[in-house]
PDB file of N, CA, C and O in Angstrom, chain B, residues numbered from 101:
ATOM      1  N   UNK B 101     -19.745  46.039 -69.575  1.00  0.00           N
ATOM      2  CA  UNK B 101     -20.584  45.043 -68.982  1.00  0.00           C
ATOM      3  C   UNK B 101     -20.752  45.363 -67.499  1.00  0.00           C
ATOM      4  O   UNK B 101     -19.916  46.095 -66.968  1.00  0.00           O
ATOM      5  N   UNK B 102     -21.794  44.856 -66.772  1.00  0.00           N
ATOM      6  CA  UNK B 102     -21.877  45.388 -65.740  1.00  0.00           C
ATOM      7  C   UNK B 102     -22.447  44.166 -64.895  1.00  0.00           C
ATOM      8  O   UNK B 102     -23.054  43.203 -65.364  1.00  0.00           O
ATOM      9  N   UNK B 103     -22.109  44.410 -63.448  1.00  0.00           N
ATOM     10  CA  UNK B 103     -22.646  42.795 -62.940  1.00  0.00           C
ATOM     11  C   UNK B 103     -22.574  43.495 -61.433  1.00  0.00           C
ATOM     12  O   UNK B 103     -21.885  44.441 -61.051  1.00  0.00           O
ATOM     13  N   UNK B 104     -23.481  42.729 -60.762  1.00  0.00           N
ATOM     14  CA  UNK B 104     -23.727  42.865 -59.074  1.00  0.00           C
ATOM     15  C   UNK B 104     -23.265  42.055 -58.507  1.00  0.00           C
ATOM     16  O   UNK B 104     -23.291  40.837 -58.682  1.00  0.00           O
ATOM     17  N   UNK B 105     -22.372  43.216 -57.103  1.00  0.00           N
ATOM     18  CA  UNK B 105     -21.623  42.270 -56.431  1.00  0.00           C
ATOM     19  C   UNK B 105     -22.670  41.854 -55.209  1.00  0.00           C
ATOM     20  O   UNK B 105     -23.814  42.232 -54.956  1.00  0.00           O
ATOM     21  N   UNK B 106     -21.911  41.051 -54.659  1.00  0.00           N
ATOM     22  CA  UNK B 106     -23.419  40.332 -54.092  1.00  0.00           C
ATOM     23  C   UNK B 106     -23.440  41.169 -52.542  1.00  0.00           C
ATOM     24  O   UNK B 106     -22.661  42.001 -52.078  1.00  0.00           O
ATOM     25  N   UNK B 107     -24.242  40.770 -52.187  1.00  0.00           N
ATOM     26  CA  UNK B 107     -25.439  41.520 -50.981  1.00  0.00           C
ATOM     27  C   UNK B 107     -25.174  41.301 -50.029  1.00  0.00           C
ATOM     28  O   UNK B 107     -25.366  40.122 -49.730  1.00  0.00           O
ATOM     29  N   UNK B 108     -24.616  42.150 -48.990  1.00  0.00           N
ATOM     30  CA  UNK B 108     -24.146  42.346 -47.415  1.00  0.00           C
ATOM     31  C   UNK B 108     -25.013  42.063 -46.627  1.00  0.00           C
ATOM     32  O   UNK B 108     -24.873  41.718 -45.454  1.00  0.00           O
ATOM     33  N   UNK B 109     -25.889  42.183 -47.180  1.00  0.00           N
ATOM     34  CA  UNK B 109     -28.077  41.644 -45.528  1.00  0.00           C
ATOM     35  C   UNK B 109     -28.623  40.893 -46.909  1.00  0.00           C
ATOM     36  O   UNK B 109     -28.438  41.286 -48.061  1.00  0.00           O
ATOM     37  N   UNK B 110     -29.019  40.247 -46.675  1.00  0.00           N
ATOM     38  CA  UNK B 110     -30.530  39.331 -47.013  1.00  0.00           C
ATOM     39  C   UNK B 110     -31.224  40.084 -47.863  1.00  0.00           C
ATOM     40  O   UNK B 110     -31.587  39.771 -48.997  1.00  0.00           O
ATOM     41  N   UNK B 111     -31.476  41.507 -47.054  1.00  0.00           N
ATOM     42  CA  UNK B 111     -32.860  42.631 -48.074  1.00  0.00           C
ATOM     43  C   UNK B 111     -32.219  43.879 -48.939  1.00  0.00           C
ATOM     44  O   UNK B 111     -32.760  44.711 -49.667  1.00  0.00           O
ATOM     45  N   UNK B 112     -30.521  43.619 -48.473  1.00  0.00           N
ATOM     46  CA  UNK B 112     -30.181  44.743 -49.723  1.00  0.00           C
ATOM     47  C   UNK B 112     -30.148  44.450 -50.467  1.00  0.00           C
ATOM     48  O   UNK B 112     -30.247  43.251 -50.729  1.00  0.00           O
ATOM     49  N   UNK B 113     -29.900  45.841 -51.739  1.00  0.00           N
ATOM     50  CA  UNK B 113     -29.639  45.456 -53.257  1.00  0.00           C
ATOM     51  C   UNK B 113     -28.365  45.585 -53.201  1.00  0.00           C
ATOM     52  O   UNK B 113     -27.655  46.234 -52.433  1.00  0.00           O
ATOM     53  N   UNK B 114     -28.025  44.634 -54.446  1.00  0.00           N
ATOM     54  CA  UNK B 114     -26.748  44.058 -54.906  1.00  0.00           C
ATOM     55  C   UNK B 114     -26.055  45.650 -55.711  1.00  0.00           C
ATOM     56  O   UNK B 114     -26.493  46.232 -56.704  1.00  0.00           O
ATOM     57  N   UNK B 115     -25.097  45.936 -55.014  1.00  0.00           N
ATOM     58  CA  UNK B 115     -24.372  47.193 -55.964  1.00  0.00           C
ATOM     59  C   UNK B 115     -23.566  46.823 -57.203  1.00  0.00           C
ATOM     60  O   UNK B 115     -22.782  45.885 -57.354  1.00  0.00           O
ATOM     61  N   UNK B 116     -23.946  47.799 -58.077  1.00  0.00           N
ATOM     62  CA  UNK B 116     -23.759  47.652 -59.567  1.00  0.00           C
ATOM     63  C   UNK B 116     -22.750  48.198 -59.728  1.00  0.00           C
ATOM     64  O   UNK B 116     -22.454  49.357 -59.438  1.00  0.00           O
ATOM     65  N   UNK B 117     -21.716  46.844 -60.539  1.00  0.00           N
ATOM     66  CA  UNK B 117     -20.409  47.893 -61.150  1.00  0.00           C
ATOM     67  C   UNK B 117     -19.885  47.155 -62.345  1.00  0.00           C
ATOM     68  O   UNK B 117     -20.141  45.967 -62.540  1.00  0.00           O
ATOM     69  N   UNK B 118     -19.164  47.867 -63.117  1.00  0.00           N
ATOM     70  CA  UNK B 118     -18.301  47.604 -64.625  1.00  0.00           C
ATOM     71  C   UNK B 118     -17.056  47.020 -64.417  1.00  0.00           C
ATOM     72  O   UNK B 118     -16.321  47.063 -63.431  1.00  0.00           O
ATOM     73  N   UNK B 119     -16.891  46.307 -65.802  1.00  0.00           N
ATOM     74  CA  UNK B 119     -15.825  45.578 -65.771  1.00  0.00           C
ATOM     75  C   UNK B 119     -13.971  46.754 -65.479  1.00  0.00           C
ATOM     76  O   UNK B 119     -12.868  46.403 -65.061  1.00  0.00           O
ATOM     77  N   UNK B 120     -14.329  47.672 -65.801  1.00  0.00           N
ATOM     78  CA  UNK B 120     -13.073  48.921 -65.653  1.00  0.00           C
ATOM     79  C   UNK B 120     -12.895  49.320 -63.940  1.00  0.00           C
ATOM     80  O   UNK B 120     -11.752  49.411 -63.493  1.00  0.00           O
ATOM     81  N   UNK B 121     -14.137  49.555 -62.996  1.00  0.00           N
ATOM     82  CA  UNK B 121     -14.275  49.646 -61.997  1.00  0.00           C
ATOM     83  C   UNK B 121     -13.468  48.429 -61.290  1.00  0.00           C
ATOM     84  O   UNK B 121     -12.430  48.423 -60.629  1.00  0.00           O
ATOM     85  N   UNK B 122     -14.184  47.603 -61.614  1.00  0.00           N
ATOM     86  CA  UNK B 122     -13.226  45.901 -60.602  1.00  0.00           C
ATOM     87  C   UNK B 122     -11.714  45.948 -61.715  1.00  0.00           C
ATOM     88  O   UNK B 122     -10.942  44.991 -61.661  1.00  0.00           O
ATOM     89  N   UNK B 123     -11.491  46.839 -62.440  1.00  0.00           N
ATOM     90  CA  UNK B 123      -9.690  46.711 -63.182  1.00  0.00           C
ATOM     91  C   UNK B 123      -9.438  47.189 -62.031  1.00  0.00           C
ATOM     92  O   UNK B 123      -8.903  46.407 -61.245  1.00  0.00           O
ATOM     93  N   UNK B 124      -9.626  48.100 -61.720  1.00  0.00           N
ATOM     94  CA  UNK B 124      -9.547  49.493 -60.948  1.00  0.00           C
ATOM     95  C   UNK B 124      -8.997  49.172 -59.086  1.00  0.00           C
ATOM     96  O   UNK B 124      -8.287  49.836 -58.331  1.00  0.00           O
ATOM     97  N   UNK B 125      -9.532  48.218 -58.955  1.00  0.00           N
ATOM     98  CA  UNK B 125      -9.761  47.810 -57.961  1.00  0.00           C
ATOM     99  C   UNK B 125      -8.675  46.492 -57.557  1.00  0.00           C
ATOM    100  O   UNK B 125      -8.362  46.063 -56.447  1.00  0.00           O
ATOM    101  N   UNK B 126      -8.295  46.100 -58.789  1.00  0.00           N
ATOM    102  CA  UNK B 126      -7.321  44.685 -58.995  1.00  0.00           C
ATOM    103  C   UNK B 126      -6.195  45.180 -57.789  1.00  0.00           C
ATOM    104  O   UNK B 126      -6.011  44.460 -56.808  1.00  0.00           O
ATOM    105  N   UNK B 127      -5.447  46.502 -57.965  1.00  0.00           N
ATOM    106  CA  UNK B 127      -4.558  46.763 -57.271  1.00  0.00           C
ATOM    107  C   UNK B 127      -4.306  46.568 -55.735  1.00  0.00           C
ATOM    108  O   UNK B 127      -3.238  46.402 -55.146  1.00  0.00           O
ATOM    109  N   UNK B 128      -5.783  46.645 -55.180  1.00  0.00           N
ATOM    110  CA  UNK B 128      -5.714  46.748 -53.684  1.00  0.00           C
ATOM    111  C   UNK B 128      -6.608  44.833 -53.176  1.00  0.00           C
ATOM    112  O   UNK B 128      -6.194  44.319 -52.137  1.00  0.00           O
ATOM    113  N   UNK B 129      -7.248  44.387 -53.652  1.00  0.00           N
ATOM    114  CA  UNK B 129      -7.582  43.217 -53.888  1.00  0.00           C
ATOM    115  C   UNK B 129      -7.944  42.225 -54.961  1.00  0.00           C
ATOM    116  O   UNK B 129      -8.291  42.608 -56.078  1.00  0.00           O
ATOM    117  N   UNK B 130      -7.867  40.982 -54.639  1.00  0.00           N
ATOM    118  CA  UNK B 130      -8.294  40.292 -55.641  1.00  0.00           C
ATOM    119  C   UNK B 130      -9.036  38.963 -55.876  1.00  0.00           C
ATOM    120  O   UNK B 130      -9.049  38.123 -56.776  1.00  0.00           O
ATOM    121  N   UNK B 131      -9.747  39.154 -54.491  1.00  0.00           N
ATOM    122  CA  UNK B 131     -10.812  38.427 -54.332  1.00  0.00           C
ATOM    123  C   UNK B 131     -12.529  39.379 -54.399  1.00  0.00           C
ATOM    124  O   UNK B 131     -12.831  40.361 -53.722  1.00  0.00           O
ATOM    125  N   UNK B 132     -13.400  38.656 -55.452  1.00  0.00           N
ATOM    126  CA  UNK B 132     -14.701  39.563 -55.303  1.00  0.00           C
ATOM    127  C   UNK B 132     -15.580  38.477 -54.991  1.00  0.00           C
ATOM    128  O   UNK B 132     -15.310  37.294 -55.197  1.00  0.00           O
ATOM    129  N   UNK B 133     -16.603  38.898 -54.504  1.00  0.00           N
ATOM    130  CA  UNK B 133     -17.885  38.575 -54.601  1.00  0.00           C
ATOM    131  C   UNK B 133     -19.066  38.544 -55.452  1.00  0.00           C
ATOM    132  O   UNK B 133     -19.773  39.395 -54.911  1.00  0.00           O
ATOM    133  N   UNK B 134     -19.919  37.958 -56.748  1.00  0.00           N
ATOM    134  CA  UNK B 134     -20.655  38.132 -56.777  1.00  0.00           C
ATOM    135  C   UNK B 134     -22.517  38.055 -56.929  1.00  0.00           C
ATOM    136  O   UNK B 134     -22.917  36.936 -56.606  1.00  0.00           O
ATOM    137  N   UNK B 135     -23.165  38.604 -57.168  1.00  0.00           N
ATOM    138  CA  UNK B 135     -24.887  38.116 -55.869  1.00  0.00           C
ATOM    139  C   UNK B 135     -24.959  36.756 -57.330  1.00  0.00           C
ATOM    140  O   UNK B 135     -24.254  36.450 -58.292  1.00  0.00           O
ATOM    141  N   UNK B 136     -26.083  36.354 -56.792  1.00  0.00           N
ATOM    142  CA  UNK B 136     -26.469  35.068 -57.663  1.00  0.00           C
ATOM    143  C   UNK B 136     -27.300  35.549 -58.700  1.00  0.00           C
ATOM    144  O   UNK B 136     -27.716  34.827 -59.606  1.00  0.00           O
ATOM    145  N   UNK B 137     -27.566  36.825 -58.580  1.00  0.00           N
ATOM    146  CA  UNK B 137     -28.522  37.106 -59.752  1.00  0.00           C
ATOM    147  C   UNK B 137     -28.124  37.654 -61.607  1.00  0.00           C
ATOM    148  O   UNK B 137     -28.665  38.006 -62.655  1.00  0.00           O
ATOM    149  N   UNK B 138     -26.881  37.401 -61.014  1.00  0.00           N
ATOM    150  CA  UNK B 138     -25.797  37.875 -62.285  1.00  0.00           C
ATOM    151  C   UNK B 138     -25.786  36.186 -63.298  1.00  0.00           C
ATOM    152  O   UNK B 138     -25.260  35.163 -62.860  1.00  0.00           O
ATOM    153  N   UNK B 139     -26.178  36.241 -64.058  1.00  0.00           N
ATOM    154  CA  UNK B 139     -25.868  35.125 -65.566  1.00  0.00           C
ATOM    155  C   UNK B 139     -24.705  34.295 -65.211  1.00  0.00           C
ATOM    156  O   UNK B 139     -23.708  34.861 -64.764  1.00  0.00           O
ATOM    157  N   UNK B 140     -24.716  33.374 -65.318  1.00  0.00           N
ATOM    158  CA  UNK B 140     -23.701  32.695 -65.867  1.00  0.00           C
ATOM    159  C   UNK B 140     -22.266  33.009 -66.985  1.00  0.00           C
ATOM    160  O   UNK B 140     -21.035  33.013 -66.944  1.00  0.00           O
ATOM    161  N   UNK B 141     -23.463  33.266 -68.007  1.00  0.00           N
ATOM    162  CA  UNK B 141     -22.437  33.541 -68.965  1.00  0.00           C
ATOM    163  C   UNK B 141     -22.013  35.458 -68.954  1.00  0.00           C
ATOM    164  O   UNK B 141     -20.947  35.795 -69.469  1.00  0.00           O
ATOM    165  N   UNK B 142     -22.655  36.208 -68.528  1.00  0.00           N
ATOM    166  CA  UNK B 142     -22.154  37.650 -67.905  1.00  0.00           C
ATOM    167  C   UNK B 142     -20.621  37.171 -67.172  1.00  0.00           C
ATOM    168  O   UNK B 142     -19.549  37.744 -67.370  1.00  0.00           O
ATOM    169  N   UNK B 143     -20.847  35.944 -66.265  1.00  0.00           N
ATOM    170  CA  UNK B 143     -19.479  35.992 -65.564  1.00  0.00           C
ATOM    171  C   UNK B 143     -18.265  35.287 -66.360  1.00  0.00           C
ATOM    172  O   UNK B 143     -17.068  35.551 -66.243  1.00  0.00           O
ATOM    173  N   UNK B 144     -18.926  34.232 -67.278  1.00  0.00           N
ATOM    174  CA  UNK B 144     -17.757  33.781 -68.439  1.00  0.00           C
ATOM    175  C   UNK B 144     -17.416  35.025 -68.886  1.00  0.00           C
ATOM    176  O   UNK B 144     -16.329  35.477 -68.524  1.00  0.00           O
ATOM    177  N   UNK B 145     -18.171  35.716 -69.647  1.00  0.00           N
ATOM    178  CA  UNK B 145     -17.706  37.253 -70.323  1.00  0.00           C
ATOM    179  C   UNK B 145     -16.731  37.628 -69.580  1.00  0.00           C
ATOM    180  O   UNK B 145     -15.613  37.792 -70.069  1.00  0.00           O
ATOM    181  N   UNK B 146     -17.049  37.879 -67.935  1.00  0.00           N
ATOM    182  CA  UNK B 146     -15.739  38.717 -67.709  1.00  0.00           C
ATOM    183  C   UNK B 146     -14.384  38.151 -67.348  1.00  0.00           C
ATOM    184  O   UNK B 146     -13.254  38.638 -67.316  1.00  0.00           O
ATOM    185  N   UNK B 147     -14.993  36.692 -67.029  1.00  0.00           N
ATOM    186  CA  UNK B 147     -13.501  36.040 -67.178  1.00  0.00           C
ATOM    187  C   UNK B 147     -12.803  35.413 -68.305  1.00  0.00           C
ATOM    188  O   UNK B 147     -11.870  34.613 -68.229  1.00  0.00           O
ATOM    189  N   UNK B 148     -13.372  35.877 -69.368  1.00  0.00           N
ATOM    190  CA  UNK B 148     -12.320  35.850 -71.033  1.00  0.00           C
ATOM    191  C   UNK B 148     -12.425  37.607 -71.175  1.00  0.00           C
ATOM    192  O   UNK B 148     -12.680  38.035 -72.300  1.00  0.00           O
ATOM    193  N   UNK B 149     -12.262  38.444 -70.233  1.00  0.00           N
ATOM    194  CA  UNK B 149     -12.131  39.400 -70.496  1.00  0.00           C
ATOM    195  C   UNK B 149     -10.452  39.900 -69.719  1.00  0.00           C
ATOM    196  O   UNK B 149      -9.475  40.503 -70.164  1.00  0.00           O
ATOM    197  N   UNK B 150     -10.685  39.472 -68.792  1.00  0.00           N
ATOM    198  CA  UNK B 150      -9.444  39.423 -67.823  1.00  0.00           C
ATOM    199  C   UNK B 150      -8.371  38.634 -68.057  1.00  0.00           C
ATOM    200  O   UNK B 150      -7.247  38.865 -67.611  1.00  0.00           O
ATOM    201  N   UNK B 151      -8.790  37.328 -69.022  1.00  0.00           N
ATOM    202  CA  UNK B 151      -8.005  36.298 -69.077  1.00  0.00           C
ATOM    203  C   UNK B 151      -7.219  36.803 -70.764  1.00  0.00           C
ATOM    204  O   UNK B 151      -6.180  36.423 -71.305  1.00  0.00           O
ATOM    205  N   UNK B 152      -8.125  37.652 -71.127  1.00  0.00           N
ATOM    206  CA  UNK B 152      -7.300  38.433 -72.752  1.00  0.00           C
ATOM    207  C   UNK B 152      -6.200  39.661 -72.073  1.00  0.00           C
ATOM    208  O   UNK B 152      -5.342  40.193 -72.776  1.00  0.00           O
ATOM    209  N   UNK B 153      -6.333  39.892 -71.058  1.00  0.00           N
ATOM    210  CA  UNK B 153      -5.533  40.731 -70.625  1.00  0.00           C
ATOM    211  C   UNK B 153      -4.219  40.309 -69.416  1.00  0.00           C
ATOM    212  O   UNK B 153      -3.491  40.878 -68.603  1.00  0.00           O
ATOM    213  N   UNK B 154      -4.459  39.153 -69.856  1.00  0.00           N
ATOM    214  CA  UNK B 154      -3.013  38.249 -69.147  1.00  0.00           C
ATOM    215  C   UNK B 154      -3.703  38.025 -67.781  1.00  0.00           C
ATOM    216  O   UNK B 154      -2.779  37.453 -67.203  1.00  0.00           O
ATOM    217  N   UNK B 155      -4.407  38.072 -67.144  1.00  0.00           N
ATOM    218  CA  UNK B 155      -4.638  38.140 -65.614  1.00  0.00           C
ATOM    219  C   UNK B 155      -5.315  35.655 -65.371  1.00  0.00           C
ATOM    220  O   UNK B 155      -5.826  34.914 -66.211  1.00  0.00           O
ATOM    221  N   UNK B 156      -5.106  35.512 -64.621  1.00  0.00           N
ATOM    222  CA  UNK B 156      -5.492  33.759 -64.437  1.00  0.00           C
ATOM    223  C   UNK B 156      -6.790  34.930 -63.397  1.00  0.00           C
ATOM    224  O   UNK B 156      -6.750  35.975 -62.749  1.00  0.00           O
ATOM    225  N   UNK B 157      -8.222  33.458 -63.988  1.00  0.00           N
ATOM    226  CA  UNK B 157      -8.998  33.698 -63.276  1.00  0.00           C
ATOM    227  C   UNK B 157      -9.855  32.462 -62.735  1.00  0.00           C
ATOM    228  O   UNK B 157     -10.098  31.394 -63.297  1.00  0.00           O
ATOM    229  N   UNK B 158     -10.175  32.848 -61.691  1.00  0.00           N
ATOM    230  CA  UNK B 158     -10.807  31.755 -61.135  1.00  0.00           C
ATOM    231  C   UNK B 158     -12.503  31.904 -60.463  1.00  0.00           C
ATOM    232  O   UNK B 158     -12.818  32.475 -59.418  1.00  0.00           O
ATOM    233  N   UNK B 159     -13.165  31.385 -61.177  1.00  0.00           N
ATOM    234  CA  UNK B 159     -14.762  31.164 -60.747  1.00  0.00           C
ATOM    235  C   UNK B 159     -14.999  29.937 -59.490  1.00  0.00           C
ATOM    236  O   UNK B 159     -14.157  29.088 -59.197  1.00  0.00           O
ATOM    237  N   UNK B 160     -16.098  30.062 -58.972  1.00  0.00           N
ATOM    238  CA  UNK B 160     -16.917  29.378 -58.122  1.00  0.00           C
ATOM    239  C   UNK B 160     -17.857  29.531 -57.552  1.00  0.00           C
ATOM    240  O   UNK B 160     -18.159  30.592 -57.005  1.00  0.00           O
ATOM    241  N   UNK B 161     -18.421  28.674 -57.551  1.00  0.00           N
ATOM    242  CA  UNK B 161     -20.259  28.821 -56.472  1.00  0.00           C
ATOM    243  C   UNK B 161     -19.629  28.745 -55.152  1.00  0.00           C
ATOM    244  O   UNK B 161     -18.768  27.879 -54.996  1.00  0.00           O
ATOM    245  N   UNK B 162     -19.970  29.634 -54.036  1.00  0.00           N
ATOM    246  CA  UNK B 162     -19.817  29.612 -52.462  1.00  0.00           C
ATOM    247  C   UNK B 162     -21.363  29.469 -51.817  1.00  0.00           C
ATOM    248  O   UNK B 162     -21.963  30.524 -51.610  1.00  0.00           O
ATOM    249  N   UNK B 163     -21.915  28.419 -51.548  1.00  0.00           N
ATOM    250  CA  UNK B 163     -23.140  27.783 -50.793  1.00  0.00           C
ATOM    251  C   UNK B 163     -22.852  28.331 -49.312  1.00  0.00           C
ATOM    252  O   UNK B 163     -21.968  27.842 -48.609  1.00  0.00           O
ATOM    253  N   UNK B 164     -23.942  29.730 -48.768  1.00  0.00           N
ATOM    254  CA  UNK B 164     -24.013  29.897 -47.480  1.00  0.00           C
ATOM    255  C   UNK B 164     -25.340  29.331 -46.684  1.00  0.00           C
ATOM    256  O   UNK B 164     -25.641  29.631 -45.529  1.00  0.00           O
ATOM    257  N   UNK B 165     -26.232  28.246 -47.754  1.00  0.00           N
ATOM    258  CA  UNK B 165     -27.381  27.796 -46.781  1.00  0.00           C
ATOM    259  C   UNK B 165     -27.583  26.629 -47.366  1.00  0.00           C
ATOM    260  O   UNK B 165     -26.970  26.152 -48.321  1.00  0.00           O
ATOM    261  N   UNK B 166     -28.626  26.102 -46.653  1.00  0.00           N
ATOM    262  CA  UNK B 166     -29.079  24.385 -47.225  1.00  0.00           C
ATOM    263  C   UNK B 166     -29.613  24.285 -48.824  1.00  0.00           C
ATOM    264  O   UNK B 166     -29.475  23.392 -49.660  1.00  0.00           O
ATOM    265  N   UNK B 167     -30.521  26.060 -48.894  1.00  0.00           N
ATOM    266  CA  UNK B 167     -31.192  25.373 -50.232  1.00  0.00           C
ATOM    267  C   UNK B 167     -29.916  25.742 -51.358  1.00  0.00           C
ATOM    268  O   UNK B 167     -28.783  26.171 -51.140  1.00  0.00           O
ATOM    269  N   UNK B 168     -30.705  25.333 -52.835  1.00  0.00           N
ATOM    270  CA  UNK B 168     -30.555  25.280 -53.961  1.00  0.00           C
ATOM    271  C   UNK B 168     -30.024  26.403 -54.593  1.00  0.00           C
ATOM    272  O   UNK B 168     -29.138  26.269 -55.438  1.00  0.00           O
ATOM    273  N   UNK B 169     -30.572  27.764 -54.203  1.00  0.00           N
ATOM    274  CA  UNK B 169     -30.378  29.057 -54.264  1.00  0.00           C
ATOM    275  C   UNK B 169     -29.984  30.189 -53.290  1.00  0.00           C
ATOM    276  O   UNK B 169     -30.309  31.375 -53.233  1.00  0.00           O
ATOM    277  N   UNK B 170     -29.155  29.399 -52.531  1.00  0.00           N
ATOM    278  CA  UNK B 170     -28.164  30.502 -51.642  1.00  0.00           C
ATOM    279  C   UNK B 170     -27.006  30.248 -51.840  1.00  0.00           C
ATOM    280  O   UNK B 170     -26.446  29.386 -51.163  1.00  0.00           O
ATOM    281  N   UNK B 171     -26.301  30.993 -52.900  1.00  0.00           N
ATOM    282  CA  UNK B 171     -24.723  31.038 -53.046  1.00  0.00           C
ATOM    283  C   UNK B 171     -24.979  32.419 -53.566  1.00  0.00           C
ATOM    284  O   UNK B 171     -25.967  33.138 -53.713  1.00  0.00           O
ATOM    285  N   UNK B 172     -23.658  32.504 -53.791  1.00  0.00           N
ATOM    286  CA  UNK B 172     -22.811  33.749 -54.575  1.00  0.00           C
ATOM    287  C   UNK B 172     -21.750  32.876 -55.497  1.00  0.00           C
ATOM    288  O   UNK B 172     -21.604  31.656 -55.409  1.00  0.00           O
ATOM    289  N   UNK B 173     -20.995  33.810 -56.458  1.00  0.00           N
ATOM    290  CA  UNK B 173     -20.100  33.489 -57.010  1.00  0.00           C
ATOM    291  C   UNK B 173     -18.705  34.280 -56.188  1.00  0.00           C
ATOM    292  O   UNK B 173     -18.788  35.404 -55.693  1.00  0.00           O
ATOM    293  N   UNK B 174     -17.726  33.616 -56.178  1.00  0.00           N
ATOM    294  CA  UNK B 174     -16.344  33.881 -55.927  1.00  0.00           C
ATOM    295  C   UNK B 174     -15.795  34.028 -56.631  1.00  0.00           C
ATOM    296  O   UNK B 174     -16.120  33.210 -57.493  1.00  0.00           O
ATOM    297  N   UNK B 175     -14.704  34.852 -57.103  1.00  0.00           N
ATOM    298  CA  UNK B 175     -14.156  35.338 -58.217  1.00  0.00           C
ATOM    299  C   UNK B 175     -12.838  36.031 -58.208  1.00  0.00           C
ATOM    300  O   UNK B 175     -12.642  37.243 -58.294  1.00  0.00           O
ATOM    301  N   UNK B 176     -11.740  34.825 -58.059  1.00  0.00           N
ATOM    302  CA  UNK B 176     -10.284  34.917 -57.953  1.00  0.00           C
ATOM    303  C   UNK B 176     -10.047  35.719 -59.526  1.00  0.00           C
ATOM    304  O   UNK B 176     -10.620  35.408 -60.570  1.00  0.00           O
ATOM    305  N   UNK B 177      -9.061  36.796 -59.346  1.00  0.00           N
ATOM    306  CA  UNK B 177      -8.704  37.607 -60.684  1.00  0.00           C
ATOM    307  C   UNK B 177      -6.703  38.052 -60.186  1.00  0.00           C
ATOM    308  O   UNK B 177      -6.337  39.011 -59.507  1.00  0.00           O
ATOM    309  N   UNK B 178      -5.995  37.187 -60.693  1.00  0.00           N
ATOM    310  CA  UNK B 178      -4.640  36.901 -60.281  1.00  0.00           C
ATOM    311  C   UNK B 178      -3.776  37.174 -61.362  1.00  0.00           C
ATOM    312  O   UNK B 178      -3.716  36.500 -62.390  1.00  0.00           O
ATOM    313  N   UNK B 179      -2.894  38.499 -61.023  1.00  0.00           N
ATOM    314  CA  UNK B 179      -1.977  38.610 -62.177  1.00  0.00           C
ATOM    315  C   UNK B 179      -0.395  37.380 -62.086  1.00  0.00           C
ATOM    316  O   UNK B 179       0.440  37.380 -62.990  1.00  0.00           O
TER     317      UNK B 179
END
């Protein structure tokens, strides 16, 4: 599965990565970011994916402006 983490400027694109890549990555952090353009349920997927592999995970919307459609998702992944 694959999902975009979210966007450093306003006009970049969101970089694309797999659920093995962010395993990969568990070691050195475990807080991610990601853009709003990723599904809903793409991000349930990966958190009953992490959560079959013993890890507690934690979702959330992070609102950086007034409207409706400026967040990201936050995405606690805690062994």
């Amino acid at each position: 599965m694959k999902l975009k983490l979210a966007r450093t400027t306003l006009k970049a694109k969101p970089k694309i990565v797999d659920l093995k890549m962010i395993e990969e990555e568990l070691e050195e952090k475990s807080i991610f970011y990601f853009d709003k353009e990723n599904s809903h349920k793409d991000l349930k997927d990966a958190i009953e994916y992490f959560e079959e592999k013993g890890f507690n995970v934690y979702l959330r919307e992070v609102k950086y402006g007034l409207d409706d459609g400026e967040f990201i998702y936050e995405v606690h992944i805690i062994q």
